[in-house]
Each structure stands twice: as structure tokens, then as C-alpha cells.
SEBARO-193981 format. One line per 5 residues: number of its first residue (from 1); their letters; for each residue x, y, z of C-alpha. Coordinates in steps of 0.2 Angstrom, whole numbers, padded with zeros to 4 digits, always signed. Layout:
<sekes>
NUM) a) X/Y/Z  ...;
</sekes>
This chain:
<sekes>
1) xxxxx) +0000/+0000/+0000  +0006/+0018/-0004  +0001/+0033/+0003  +0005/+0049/-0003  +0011/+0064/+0007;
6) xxxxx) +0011/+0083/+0003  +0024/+0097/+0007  +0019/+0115/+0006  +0033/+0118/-0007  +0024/+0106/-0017;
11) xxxxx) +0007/+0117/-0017  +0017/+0131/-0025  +0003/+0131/-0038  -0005/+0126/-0055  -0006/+0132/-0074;
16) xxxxx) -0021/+0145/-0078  -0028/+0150/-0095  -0027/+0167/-0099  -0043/+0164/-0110  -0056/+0171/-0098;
21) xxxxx) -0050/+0191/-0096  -0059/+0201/-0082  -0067/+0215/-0085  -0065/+0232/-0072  -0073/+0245/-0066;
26) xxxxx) -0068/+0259/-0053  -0082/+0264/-0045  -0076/+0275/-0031  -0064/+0269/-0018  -0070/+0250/-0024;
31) xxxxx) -0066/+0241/-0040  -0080/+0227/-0048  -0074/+0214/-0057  -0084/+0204/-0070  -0079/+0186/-0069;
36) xxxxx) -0085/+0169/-0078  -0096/+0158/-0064  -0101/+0143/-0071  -0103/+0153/-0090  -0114/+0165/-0081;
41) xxxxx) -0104/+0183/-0081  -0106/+0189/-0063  -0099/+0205/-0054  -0088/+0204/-0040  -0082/+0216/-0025;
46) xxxxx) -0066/+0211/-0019  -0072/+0202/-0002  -0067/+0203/+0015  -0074/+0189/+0025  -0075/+0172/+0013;
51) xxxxx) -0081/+0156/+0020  -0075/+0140/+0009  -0082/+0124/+0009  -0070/+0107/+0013  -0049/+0108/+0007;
56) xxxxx) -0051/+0111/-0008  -0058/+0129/-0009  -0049/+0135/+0007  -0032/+0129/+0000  -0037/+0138/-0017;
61) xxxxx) -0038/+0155/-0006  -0023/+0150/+0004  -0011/+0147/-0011  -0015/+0162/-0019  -0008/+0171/-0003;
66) xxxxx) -0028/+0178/+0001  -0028/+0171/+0020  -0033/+0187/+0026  -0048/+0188/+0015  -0053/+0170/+0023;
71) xxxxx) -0066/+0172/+0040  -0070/+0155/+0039  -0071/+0139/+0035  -0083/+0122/+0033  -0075/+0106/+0036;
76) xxxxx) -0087/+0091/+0037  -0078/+0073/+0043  -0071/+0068/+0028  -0060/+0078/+0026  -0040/+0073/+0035;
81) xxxxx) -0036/+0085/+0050  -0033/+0103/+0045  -0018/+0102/+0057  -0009/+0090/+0045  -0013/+0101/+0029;
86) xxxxx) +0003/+0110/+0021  -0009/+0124/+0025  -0009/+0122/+0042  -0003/+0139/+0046  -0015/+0146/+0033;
91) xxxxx) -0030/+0137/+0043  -0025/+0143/+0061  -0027/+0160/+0055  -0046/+0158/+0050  -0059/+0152/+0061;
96) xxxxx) -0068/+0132/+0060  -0086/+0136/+0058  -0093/+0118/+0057  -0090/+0101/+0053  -0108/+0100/+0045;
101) xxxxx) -0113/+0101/+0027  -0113/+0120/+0019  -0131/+0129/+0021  -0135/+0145/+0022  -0140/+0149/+0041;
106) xxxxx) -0121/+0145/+0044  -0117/+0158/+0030  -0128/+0172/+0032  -0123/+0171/+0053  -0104/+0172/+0048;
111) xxxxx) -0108/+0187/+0041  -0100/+0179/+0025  -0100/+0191/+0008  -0091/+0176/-0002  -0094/+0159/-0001;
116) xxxxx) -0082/+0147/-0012  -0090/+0130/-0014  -0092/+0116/-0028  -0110/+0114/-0036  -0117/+0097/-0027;
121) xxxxx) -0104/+0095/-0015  -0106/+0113/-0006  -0120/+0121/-0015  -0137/+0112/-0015  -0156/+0115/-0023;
126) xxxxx) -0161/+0101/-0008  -0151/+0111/+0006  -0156/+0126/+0000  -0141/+0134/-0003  -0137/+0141/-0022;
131) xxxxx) -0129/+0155/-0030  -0146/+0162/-0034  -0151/+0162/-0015  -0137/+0169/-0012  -0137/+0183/-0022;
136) xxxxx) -0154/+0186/-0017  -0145/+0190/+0000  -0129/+0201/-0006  -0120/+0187/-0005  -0106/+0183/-0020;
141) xxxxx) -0102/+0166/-0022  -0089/+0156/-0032  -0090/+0138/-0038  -0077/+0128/-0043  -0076/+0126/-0064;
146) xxxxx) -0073/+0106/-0061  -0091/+0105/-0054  -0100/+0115/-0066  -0101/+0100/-0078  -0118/+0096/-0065;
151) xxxxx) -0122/+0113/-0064  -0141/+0114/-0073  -0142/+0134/-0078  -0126/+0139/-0085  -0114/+0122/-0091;
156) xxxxx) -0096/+0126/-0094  -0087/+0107/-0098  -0067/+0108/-0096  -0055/+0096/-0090  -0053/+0094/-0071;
161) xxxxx) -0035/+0100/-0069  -0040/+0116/-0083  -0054/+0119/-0070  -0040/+0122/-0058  -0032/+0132/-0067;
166) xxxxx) -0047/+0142/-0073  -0050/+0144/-0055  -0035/+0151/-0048  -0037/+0164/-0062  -0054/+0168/-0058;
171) xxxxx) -0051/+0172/-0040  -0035/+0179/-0044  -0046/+0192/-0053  -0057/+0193/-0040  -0044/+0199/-0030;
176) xxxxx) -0033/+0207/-0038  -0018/+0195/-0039  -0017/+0189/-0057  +0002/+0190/-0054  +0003/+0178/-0040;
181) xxxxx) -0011/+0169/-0049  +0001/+0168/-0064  +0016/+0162/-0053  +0004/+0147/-0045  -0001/+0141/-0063;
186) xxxxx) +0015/+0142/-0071  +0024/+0132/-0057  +0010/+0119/-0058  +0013/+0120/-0077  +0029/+0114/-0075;
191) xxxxx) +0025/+0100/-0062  +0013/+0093/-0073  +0025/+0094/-0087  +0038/+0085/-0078  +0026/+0071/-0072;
196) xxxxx) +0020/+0068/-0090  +0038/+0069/-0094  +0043/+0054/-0083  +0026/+0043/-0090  +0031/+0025/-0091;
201) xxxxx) +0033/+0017/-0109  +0023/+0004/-0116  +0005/-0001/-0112  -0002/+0010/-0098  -0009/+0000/-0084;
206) xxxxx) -0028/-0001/-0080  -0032/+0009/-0064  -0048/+0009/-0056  -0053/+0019/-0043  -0062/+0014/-0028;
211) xxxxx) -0071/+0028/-0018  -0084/+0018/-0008  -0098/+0005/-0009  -0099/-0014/-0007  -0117/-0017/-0018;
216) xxxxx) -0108/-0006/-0029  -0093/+0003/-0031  -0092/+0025/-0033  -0077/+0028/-0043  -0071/+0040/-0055;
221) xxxxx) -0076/+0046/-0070  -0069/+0058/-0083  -0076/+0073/-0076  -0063/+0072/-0057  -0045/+0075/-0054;
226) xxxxx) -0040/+0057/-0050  -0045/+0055/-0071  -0034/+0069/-0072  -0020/+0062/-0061  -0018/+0045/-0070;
231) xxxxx) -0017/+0051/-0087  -0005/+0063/-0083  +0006/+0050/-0074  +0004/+0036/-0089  -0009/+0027/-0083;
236) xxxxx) -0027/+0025/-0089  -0043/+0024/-0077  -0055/+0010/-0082  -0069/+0023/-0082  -0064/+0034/-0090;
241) xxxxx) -0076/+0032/-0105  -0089/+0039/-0093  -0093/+0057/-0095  -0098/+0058/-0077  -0090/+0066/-0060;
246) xxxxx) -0091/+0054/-0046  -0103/+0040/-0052  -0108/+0021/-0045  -0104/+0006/-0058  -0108/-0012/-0054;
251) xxxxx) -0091/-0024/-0050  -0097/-0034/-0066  -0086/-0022/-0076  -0074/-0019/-0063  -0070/-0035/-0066;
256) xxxxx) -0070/-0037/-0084  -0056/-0021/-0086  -0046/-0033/-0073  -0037/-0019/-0064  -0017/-0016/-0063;
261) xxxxx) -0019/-0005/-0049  -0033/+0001/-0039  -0031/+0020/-0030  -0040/+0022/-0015  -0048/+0036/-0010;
266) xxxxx) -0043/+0040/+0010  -0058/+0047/+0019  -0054/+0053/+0036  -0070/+0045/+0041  -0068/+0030/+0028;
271) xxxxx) -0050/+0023/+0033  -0041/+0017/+0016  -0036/+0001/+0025  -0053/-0004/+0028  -0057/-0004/+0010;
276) xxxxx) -0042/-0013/+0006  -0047/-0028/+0017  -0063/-0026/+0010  -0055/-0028/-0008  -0046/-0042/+0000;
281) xxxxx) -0058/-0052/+0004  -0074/-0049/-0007  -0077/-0062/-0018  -0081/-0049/-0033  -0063/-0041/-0031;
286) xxxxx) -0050/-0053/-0022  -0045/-0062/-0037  -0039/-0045/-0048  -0025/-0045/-0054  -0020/-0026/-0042;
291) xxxxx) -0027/-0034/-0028  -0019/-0053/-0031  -0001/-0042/-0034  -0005/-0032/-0019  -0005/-0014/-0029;
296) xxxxx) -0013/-0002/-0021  -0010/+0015/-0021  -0019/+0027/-0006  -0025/+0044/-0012  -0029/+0055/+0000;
301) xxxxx) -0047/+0067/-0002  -0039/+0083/-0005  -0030/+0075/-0018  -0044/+0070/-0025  -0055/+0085/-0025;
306) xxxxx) -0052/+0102/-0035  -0040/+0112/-0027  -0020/+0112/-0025  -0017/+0096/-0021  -0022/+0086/-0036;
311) xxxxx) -0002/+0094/-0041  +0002/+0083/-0025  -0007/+0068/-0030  +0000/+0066/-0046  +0018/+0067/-0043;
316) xxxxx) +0016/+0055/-0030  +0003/+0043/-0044  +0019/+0046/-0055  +0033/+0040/-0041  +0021/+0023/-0039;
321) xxxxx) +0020/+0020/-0057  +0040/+0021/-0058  +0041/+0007/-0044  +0030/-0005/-0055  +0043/-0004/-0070;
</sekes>
């Protein structure tokens, strides 16, 4: 088993395109700034007191030097300790809010004028917690580009790493740091350059990704990083036909692509070594050829998830690959 590990000069960054140009306008002592959310143009004032949902969107913030800009943040239990984040530092400086899902009681009594979230994962029609709503209340909001693929009003489809990039840009406008925002993606850039580099020759090996589920599994499909993260490092994920973000599957096709390696996805709540015993030792999975040569890789959630880290998880994908030559 491998698990991965982060340093915070790893998080340095990731690559941006410069295709999404913001608009400005001075409007006495504040500047608005006219950003792409989810293909829907939307005006922004530079915020003061942001609230992020889960690693992700507080280590987006964090990386672009904006901690200051950061009241709070929401951290339900899947997520590993904040304390073991490259971040860490970052994190002390802002206050935990909850460990509950994101809704908007929890927003509006933070006195929140920004809320950085995924569409699904953070904002929700069934908790009652949009970008529309929040509008409604003067409060801006952000999601992150990955996640707009589910979004019903406004799609914009791009690849998960681009959708990182794309972010960093955004809020990099927001703020008014597309210079440190540039620096972040050109150093990412150049890691994702280097891992591509280093891709092992010949045919790529098979690698499913097992989230959760015994009836069924959730795994990856083409719209996540881990998608992202294997290709990148030479692989190939045996879902990645799907045109879908996290998704269930049945084992019978699991199965049939016979795995070379299965990543494991490491909920704080959801130990990876509990789902390797279960892999062990389920009759629908025992006999794959990862699980027979003992080849699994752990990666953790914030790896996993749009935001910094995905950088993290694929140079450490691409070190396992280079061991199995």
C-alpha cells in the first residue's frame, strides 16, 4: 500500500488560462470585477470575509496568498485533520465554523460576503443553498469550474486539472492578484510537465478507482481529478469512457477491465485500509490482478478533489508508477 504525502513547497501552484479576461470597473474607492461563474458573467467586489467549503476551496484561497480575505471555513468529517494540511498555518489564522454540510443559516450568521464551494458538493437545490439564493441575500459566491459539468443553468465542460487552473485565475481576478495567480499556474505547469515527462513506456496500466460501496462501487469518472491524475502520470482509469464526476458502476465491469492498480480514495472517516481488506476479501474483487499483486495506491481526499493538491497527488501517482517498472 502507498500513501501519498504533501509538502507546502509542493502546493506552489497550477497552470491557468489566460482565455477568460476580467473586466474592471472603478467605481469610487471599490473596483468590480466581472468574472465567468459557471458561464454565467457575474460581478464581484473584492471580499473581505469568505467562508470556503471542505480543502479544496480554502487551500485555493490559501495558495493564492488571500488568508486574510478567509473568516472561515466548513469542514465536514471527511476531510483529513486541518492540522496535517501544508496549510496548516493558513488554517490557524481563520476560524472552523462547522463540521456540517454548507447551508446557508451557517453563511448568512458568519456574516459571509463570499462563499467558495463546488455545485453538489457545497451548494445544493435540496439544502437550499445556491448562487441564486445567495445573491438574493448580497452574498457573492464562487464555484469551482470542475463542478460546473452538474451545474443545470449555466454548463461550462473543461477538464478537471484546466478547471483548476481556470479557478486560480478567476479568483485571482477577483482579487486582484493575477500576478501571484500567474506564478501558482506556471509552477503547476511545469510539475505537470515533468510528471508527463517521466510517463512510463509501453502499455499503460488499468487503474480503477475505488471511492466507496460494497453493492456497488463509486469511482471516478472523466469529469474528477483522480481522471486527471492517472493520465498525466501514464496510466489509464478503467472509467474513464464515462462522461460523469463521481458516479456508481456495478463490480461486473470492474471486473472485466481486470485492474493493474486500484487508488484508493482516503476518507478521514472512511480509513483506506478498511477498503483494502474489504477488496481483499470480497469475492467480486479478491482475485484482480491489483489486488492478487497487492497494488494499491492510497490517495488522500484533497488530492482527490479540485483544489492544489491534485499537483500533490500526481507526482506522487507518477513516483508509484516508476516502482512497477
Amino acid at each position: 500500500m502507498k500513501r501519498t504525502t504533501s509538502t507546502a513547497a509542493g502546493l506552489a501552484v497550477l497552470a491557468l488560462t489566460a482565455a477568460c479576461g476580467a473586466e474592471v470597473e472603478s467605481s469610487g474607492d471599490a473596483q468590480t470585477f466581472t468574472v465567468d461563474r459557471c458561464g454565467e458573467a457575474v460581478e464581484y467586489t473584492t471580499p473581505e470575509r469568505a467562508v470556503v467549503y471542505e480543502g479544496g476551496s480554502a487551500d485555493k484561497m490559501f495558495v493564492l496568498g488571500l488568508t486574510d480575505h478567509v473568516h472561515g471555513y466548513v469542514m465536514p468529517p471527511a476531510n483529513p485533520p486541518v492540522e496535517e494540511s501544508p496549510f496548516a498555518d493558513d488554517y490557524a489564522q481563520v476560524e472552523f465554523l462547522s463540521d456540517d454540510l454548507l447551508n446557508r443559516e451557517l453563511v448568512v450568521d458568519a456574516g459571509a460576503d463570499f462563499v467558495v464551494a463546488g455545485w453538489n458538493s457545497g451548494f445544493s437545490d435540496e439544502r437550499g443553498i445556491t448562487p441564486e439564493i445567495l445573491d438574493d441575500l448580497d452574498i457573492q459566491s464562487f464555484m469551482h469550474t470542475e463542478s460546473c459539468f452538474s451545474y443545470p443553468e449555466y454548463p461550462e465542460t473543461t477538464t478537471p486539472l484546466e478547471g483548476l487552473y481556470t479557478d486560480l485565475e478567476r479568483l485571482g481576478q477577483i482579487f486582484g492578484v493575477e500576478d501571484r495567480a500567474a506564478e501558482v499556474v506556471a509552477d503547476f505547469e511545469a510539475r505537470v510537465d515533468a510528471v508527463e515527462a517521466a510517463a512510463p513506456e509501453g502499455d499503460p496500466l488499468k487503474v480503477f478507482l475505488y471511492d466507496s460501496g460494497t453493492d456497488q462501487p463509486f469511482t471516478a469518472g472523466n469529469q474528477v481529478p483522480p481522471n486527471d491524475i492517472f493520465t498525466a502520470a501514464g496510466a489509464v482509469n478503467i472509467f474513464g469512457d464515462l462522461d460523469e464526476r463521481w458516479t456508481q458502476v456495478g463490480w461486473e465491469p470492474v471486473v472485466e477491465a481486470q485492474p493493474d492498480v486500484i487508488a484508493i480514495l482516503d476518507y478521514q472517516d472512511q480509513p483506506a485500509e478498511e477498503k483494502i481488506e474489504f477488496l481483499k476479501t470480497n469475492a467480486n474483487t479478491k482475485d484482480l490482478p491489483a489486488v492478487v499483486n497487492d497494488r494499491f495506491f492510497v490517495l488522500d481526499y484533497n488530492e482527490a478533489i479540485s483544489g492544489p493538491r491534485i499537483i500533490d497527488g500526481m507526482e506522487a501517482f507518477s513516483e508509484y508508477l516508476q516502482t512497477l517498472q
